[in-house]
Backbone as JSON Lines, residues from 0, in Angstrom:
{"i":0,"aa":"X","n":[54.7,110.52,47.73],"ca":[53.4,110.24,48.34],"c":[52.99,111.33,49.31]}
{"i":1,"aa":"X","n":[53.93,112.08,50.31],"ca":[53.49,112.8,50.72],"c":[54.85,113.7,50.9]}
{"i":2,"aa":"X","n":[54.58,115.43,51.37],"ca":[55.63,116.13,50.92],"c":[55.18,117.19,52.09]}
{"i":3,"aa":"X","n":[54.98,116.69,53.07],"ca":[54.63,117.31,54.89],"c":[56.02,116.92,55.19]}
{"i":4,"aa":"X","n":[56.69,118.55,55.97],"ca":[57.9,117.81,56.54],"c":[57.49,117.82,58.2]}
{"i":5,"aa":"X","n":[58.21,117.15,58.55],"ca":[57.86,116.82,59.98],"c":[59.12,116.6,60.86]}
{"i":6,"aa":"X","n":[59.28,116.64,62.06],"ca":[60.71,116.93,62.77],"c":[60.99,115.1,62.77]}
{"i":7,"aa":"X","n":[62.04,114.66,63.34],"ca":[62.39,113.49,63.36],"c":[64.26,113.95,64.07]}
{"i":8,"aa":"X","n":[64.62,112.94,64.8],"ca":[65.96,113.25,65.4],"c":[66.45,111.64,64.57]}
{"i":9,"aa":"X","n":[67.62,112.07,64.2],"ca":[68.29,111.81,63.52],"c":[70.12,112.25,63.96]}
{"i":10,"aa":"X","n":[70.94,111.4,64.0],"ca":[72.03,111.44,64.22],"c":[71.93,112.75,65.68]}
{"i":11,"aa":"X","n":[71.04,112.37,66.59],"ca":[70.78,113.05,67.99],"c":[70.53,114.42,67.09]}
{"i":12,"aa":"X","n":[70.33,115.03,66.19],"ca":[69.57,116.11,66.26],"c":[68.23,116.49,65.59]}
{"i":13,"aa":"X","n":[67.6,117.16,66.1],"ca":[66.39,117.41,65.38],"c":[66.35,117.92,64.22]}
{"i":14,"aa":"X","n":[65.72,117.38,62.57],"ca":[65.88,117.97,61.7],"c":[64.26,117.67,60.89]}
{"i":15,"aa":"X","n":[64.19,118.56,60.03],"ca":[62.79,119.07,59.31],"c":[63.3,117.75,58.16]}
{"i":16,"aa":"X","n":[62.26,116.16,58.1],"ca":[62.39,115.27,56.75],"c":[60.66,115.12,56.65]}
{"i":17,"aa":"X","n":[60.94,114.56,55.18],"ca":[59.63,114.01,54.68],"c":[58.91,112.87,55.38]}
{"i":18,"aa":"X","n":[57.48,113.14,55.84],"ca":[57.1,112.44,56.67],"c":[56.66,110.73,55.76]}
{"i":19,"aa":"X","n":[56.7,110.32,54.5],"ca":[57.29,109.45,54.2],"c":[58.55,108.6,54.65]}
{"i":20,"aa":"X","n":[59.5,109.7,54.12],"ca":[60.79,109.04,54.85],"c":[61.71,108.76,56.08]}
{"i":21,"aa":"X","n":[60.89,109.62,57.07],"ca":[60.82,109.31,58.64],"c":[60.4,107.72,58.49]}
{"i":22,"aa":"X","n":[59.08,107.35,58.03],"ca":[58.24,106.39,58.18],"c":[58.96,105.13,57.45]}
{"i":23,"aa":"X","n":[59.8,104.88,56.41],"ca":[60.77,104.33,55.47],"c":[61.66,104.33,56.86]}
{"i":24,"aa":"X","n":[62.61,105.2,56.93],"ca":[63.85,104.51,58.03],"c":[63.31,104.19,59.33]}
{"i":25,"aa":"X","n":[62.29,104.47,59.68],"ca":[61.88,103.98,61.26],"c":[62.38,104.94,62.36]}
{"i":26,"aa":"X","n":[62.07,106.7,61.76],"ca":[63.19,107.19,62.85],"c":[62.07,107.79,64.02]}
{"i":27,"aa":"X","n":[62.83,108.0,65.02],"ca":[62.13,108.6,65.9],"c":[61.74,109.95,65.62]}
{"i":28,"aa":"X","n":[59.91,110.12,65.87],"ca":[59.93,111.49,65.81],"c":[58.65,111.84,66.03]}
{"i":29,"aa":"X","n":[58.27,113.26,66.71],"ca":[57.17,113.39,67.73],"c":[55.76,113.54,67.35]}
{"i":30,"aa":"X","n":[54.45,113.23,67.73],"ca":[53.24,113.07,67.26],"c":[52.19,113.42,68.03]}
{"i":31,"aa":"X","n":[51.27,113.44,67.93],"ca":[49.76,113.76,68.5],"c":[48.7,112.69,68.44]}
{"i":32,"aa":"X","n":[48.04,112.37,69.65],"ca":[47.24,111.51,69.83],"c":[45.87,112.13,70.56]}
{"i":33,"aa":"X","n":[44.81,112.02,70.36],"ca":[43.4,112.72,70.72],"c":[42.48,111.69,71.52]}
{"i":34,"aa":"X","n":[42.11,111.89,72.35],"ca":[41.02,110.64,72.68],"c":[39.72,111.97,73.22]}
{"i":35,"aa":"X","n":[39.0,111.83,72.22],"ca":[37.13,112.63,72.47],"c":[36.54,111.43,73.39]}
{"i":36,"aa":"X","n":[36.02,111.96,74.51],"ca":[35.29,111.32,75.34],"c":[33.9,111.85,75.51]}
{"i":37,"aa":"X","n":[33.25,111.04,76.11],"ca":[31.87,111.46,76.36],"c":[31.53,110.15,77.17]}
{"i":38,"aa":"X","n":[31.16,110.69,78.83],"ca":[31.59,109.72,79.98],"c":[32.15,108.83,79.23]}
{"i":39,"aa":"X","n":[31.93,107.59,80.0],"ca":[32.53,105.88,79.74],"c":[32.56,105.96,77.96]}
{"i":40,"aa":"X","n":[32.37,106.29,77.21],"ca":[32.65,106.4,75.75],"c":[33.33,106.9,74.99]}
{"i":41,"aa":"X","n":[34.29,106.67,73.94],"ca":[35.39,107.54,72.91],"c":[34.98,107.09,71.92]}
{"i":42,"aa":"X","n":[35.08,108.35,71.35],"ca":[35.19,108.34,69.81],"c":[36.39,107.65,69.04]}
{"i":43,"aa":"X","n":[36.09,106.85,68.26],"ca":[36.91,106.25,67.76],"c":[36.97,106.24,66.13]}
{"i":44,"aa":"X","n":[37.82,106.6,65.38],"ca":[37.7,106.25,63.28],"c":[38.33,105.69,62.99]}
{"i":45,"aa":"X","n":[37.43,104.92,62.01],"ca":[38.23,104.07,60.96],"c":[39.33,104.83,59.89]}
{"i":46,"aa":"X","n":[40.26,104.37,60.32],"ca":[41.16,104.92,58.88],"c":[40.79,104.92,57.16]}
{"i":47,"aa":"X","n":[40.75,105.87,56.41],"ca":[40.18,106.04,55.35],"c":[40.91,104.91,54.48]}
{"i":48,"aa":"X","n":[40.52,103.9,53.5],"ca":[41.33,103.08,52.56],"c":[42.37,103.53,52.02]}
{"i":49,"aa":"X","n":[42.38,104.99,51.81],"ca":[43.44,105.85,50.63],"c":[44.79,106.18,51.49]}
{"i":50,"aa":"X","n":[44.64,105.91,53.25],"ca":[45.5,106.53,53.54],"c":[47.02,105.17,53.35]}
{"i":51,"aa":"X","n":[48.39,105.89,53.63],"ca":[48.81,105.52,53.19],"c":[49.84,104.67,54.04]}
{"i":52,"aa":"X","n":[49.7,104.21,55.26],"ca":[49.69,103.21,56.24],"c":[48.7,102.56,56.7]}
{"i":53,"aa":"X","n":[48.11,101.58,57.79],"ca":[47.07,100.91,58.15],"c":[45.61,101.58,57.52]}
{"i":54,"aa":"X","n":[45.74,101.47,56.29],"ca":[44.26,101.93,55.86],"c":[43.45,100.88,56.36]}
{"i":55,"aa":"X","n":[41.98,101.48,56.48],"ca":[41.06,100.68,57.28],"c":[40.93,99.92,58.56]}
{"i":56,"aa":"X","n":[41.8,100.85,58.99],"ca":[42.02,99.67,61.0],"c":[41.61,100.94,61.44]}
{"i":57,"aa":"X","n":[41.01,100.76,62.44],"ca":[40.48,102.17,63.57],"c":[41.72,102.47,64.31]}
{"i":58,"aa":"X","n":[41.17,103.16,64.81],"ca":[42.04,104.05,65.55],"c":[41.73,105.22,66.69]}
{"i":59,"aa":"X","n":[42.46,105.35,67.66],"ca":[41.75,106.77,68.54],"c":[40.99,108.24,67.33]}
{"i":60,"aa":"X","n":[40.21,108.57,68.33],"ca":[39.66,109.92,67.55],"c":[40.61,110.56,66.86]}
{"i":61,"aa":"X","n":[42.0,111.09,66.97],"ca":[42.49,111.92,65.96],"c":[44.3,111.25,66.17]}
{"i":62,"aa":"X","n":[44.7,111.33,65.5],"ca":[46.46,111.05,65.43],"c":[46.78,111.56,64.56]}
{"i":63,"aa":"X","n":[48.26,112.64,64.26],"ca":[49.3,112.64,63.43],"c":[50.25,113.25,63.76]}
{"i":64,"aa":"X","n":[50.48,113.83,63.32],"ca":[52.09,114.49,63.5],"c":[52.27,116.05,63.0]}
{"i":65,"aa":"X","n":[52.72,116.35,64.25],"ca":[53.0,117.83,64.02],"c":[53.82,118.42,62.81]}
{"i":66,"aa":"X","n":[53.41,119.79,62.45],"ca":[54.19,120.13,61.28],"c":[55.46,120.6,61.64]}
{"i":67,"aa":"X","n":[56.6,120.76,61.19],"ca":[57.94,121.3,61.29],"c":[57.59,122.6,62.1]}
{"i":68,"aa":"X","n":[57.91,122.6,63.35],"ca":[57.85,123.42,64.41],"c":[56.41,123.85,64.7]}
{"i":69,"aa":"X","n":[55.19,123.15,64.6],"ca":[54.36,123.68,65.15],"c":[53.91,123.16,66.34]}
{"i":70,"aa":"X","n":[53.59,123.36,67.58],"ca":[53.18,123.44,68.43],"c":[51.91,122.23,68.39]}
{"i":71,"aa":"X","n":[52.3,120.69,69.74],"ca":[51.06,119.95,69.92],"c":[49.79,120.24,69.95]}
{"i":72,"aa":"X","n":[49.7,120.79,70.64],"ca":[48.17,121.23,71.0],"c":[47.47,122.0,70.36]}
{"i":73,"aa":"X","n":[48.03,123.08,69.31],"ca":[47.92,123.39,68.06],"c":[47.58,122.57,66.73]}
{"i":74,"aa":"X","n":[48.49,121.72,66.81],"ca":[48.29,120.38,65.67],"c":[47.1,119.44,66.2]}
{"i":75,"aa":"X","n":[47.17,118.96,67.24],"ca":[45.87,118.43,67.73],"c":[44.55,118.59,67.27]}
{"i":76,"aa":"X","n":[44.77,120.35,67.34],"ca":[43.0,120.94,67.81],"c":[43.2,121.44,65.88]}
{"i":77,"aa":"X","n":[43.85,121.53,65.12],"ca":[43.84,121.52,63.51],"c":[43.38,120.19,63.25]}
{"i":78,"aa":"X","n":[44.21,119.39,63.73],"ca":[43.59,118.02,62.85],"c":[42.56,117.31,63.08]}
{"i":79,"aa":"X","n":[41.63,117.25,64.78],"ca":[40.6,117.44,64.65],"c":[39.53,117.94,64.25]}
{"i":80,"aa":"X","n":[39.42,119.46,64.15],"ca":[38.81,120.19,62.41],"c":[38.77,119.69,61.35]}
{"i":81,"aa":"X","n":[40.28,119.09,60.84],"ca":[40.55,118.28,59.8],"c":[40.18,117.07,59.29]}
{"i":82,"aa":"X","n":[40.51,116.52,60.09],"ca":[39.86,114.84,59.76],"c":[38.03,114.85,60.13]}
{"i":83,"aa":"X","n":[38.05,114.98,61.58],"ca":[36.1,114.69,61.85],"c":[35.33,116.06,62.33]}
{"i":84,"aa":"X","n":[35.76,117.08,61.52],"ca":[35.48,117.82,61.38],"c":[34.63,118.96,62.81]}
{"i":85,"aa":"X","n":[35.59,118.52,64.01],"ca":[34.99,119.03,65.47],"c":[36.04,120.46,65.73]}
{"i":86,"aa":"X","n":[35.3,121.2,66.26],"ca":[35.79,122.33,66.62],"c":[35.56,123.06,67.88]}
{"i":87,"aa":"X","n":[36.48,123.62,68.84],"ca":[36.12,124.18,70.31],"c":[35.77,123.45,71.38]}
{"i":88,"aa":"X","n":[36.63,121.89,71.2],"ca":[36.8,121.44,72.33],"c":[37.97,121.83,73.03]}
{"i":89,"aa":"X","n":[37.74,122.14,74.45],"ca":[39.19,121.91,75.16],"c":[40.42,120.91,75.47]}
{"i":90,"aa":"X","n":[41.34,120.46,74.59],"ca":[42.44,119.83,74.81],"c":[42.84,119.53,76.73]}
{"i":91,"aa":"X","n":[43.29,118.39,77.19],"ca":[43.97,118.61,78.27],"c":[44.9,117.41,77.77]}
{"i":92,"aa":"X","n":[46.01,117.62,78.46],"ca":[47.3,117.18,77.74],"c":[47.14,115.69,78.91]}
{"i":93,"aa":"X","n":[47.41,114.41,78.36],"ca":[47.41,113.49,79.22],"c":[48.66,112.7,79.66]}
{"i":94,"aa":"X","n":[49.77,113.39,78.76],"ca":[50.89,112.34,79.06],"c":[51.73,112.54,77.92]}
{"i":95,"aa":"X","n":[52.93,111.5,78.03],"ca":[53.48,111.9,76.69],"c":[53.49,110.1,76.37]}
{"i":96,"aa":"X","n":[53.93,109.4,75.17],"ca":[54.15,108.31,75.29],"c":[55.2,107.72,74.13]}
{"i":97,"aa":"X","n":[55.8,106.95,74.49],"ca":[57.25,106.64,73.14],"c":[56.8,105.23,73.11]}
{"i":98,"aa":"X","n":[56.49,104.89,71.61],"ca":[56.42,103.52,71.0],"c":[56.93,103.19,69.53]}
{"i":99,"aa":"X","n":[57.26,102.01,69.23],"ca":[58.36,101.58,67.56],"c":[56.91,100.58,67.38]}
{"i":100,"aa":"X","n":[56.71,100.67,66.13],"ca":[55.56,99.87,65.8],"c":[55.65,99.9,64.25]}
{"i":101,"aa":"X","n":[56.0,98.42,63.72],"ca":[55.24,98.2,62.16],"c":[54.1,98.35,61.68]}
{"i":102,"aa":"X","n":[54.23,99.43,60.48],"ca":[52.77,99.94,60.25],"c":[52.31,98.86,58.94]}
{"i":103,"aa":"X","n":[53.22,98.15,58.26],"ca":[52.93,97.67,57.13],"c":[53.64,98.37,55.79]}
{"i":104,"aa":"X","n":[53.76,97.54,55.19],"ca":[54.66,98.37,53.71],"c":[55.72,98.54,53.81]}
{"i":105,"aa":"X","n":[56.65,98.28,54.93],"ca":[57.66,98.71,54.95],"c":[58.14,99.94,55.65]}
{"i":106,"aa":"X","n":[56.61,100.06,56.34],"ca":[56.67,101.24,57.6],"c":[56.96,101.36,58.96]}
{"i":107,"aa":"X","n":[57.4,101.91,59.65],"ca":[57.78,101.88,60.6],"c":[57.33,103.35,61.44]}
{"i":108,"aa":"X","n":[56.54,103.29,62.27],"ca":[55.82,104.31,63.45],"c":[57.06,103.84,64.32]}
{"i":109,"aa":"X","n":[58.08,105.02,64.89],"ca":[58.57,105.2,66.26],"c":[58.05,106.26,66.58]}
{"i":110,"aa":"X","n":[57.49,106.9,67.57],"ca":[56.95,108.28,67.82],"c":[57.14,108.34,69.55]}
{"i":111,"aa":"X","n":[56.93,109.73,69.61],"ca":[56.88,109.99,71.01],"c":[55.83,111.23,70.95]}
{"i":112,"aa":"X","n":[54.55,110.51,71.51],"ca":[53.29,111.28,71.46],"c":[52.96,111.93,72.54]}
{"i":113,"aa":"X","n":[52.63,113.0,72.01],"ca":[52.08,113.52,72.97],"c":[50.51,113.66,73.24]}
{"i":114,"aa":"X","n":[49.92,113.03,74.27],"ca":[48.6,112.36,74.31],"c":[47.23,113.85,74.56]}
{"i":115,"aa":"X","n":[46.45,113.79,74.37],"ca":[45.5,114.77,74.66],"c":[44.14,114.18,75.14]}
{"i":116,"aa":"X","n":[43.22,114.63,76.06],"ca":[42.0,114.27,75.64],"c":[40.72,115.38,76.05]}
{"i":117,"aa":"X","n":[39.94,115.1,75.8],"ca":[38.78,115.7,75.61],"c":[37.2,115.53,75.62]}
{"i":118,"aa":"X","n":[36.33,116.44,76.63],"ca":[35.63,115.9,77.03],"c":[34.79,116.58,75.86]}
{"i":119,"aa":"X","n":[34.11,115.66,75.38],"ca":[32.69,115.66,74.1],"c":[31.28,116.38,74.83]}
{"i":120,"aa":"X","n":[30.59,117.59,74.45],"ca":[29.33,117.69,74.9],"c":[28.36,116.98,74.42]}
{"i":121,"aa":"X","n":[26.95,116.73,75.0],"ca":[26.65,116.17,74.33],"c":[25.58,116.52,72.93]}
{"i":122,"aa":"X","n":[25.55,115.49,72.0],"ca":[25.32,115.41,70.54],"c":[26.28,116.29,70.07]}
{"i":123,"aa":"X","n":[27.75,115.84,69.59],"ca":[28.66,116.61,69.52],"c":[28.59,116.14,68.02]}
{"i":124,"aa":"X","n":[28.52,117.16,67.27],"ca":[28.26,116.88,65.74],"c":[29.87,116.29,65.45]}
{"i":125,"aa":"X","n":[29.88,115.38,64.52],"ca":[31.03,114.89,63.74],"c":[31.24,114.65,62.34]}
{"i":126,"aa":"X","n":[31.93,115.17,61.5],"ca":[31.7,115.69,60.03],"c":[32.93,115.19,59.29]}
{"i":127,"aa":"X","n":[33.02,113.83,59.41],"ca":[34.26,113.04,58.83],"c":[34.84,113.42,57.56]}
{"i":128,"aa":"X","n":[35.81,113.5,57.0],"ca":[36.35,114.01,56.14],"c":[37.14,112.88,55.34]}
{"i":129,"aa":"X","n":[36.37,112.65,53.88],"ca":[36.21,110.86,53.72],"c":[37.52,110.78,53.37]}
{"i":130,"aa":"X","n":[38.55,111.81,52.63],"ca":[39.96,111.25,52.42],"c":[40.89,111.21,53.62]}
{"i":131,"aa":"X","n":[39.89,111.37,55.03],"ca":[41.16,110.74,56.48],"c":[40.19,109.86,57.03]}
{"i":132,"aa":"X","n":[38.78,109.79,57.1],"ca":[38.58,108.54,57.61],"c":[37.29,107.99,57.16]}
{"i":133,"aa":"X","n":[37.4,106.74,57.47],"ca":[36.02,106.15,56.28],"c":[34.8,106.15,57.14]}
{"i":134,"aa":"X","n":[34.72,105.87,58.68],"ca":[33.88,105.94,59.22],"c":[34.13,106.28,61.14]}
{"i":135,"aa":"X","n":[33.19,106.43,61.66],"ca":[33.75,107.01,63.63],"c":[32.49,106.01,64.33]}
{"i":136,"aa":"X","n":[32.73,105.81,65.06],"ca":[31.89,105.09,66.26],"c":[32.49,105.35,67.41]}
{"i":137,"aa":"X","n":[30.7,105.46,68.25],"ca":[31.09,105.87,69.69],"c":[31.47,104.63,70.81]}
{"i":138,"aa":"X","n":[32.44,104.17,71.42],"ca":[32.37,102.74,72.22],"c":[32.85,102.93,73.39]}
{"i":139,"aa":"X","n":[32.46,102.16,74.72],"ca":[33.01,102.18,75.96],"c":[33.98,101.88,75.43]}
{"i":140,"aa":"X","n":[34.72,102.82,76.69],"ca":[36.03,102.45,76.5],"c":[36.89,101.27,76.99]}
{"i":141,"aa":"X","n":[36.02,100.39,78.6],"ca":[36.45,99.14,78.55],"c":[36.1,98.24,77.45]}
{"i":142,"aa":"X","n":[35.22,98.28,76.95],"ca":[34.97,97.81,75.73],"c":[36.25,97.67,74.45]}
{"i":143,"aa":"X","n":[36.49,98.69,74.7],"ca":[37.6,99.03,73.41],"c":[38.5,98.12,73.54]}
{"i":144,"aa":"X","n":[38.59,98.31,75.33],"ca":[39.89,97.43,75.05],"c":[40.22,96.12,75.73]}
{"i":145,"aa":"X","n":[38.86,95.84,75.36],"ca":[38.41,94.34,75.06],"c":[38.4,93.74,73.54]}
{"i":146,"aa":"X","n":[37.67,94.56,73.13],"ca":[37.89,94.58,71.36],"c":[39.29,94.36,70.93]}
{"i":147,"aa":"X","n":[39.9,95.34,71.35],"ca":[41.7,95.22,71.17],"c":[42.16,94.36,71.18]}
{"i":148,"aa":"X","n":[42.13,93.22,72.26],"ca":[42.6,92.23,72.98],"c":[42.03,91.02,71.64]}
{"i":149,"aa":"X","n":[40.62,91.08,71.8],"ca":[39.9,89.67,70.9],"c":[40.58,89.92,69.32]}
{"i":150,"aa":"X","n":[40.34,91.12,68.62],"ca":[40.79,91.32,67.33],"c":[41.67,92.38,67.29]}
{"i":151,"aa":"X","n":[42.68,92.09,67.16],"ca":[43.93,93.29,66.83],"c":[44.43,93.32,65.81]}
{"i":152,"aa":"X","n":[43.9,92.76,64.76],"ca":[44.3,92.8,63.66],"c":[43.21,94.1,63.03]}
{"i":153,"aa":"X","n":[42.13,94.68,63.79],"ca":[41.05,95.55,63.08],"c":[41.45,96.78,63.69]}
{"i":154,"aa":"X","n":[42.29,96.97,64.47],"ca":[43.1,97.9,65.11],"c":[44.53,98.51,64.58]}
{"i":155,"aa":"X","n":[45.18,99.87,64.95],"ca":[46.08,100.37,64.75],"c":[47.14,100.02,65.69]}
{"i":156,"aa":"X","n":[48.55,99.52,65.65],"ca":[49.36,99.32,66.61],"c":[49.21,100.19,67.67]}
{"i":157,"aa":"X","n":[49.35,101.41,67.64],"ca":[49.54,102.54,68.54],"c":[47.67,102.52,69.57]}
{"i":158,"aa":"X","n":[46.97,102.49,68.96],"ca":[45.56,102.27,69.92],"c":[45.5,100.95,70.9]}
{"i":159,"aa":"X","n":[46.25,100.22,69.93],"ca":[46.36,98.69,71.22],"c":[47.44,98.95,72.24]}
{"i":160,"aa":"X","n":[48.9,100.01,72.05],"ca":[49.31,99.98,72.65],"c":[48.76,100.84,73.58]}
{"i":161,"aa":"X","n":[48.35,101.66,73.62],"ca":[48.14,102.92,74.28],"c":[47.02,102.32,75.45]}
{"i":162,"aa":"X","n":[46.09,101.14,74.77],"ca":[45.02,100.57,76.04],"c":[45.73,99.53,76.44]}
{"i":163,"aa":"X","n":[46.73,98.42,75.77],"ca":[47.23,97.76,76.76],"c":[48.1,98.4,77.84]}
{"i":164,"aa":"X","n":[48.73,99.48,77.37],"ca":[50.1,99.68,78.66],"c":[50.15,100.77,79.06]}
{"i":165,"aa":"X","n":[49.0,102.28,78.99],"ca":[48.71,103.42,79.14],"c":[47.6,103.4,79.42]}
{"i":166,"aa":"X","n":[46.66,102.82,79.84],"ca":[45.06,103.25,79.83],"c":[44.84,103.89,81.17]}
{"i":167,"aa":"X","n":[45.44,103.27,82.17],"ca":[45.77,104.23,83.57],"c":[45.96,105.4,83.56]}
{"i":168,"aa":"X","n":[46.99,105.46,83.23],"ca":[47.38,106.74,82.99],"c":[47.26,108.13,82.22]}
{"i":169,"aa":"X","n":[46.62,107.82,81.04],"ca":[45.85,108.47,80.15],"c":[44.74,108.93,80.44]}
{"i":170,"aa":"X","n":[43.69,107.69,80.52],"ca":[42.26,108.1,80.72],"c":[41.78,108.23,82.62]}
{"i":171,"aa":"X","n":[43.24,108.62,83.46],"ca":[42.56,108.85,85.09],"c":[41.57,109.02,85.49]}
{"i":172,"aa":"X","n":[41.77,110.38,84.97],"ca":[40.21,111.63,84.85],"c":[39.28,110.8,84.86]}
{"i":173,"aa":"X","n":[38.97,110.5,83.37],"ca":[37.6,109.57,82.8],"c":[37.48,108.64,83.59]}
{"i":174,"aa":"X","n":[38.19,107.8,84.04],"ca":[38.24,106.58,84.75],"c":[37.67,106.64,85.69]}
{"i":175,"aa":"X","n":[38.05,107.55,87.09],"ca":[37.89,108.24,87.95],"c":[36.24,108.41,88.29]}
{"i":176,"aa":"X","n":[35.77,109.36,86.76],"ca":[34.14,109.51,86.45],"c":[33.45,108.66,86.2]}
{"i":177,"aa":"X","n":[34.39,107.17,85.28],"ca":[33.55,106.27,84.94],"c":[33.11,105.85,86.96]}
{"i":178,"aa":"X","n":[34.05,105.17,87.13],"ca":[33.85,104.22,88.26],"c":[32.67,105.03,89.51]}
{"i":179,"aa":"X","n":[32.7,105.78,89.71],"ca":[31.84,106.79,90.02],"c":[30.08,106.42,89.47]}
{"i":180,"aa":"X","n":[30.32,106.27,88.11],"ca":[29.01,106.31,87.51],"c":[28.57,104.56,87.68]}
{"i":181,"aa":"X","n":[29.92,104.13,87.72],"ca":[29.08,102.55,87.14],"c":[28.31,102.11,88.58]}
{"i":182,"aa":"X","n":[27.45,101.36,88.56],"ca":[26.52,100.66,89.51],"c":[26.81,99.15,89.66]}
């Protein structure tokens, strides 16, 4: 199904496996997470049907996993190009975060992400790329994770976790600007 190798530690060392079969044994191994902002709002996509874990549950603006030794913030600012097709935003690194989460099928997400985010100018064109995601919407972000809370079943494990038990810490900055703005 897929033939991307990707790092994963395994018997305590780091080794280059198929990012299938990381996902089959449940092993730990490191990833990328994106949150596009634009004030109180993130971009958020639906996962494309074809993909081959939680198809069709949303998810933060960009997630996956670095290639066999390439560099986060590198993989980040590729797979944003990649999937919703944005280019020449500035990355700022927000954190790192370790979570084990059933993806379905017999999958298993353990990762230790490394978080990014990014401030959106505005009318920031977005050019989805239909075999990674089916559709993007812009939503407050308390909102989101309110949404999270009422339906989590229309959600990705890793986005519910990241607003239930990281949202502090992740989105400061933004936070910081929101509260500022709100009246």
């Amino acid at each position: 199904m897929t033939d991307t190798l990707i790092a994963a530690w395994l018997d305590g060392d780091i080794v280059a496996l198929d990012k299938l079969e990381v996902h089959r044994r449940g092993l730990r191994h490191p990833a990328v997470s994106v949150f596009v902002m634009d004030g109180r709002r993130t971009l958020i996509q639906r996962r494309a049907l074809t993909k081959y874990h939680t198809p069709g549950l949303w998810a933060n603006s960009c997630c996956t996993h670095p290639h066999w030794g390439e560099d986060p913030q590198v993989c980040a600012t590729r797979r944003l190009d990649e999937e919703l097709g944005i280019a020449g935003l500035t990355l700022t690194p927000a954190g790192e975060v370790e979570y084990r989460a059933d993806v379905g099928g017999g999958l298993i997400e353990h990762e230790v992400v490394q978080i990014f985010t990014a401030r959106a100018p505005a009318a920031l064109p977005v050019l989805p790329n239909p075999d990674e995601v089916a559709e993007t919407r812009w939503v407050d972000l308390y909102d989101l994770a309110a949404e999270t809370r009422r339906h989590p079943g229309r959600f990705t494990p890793w986005l519910r976790i990241y607003l239930a038990n990281h949202m502090e810490r992740i989105f400061a900055p933004h936070l910081a600007d929101m509260h500022l703005s709100v009246r």
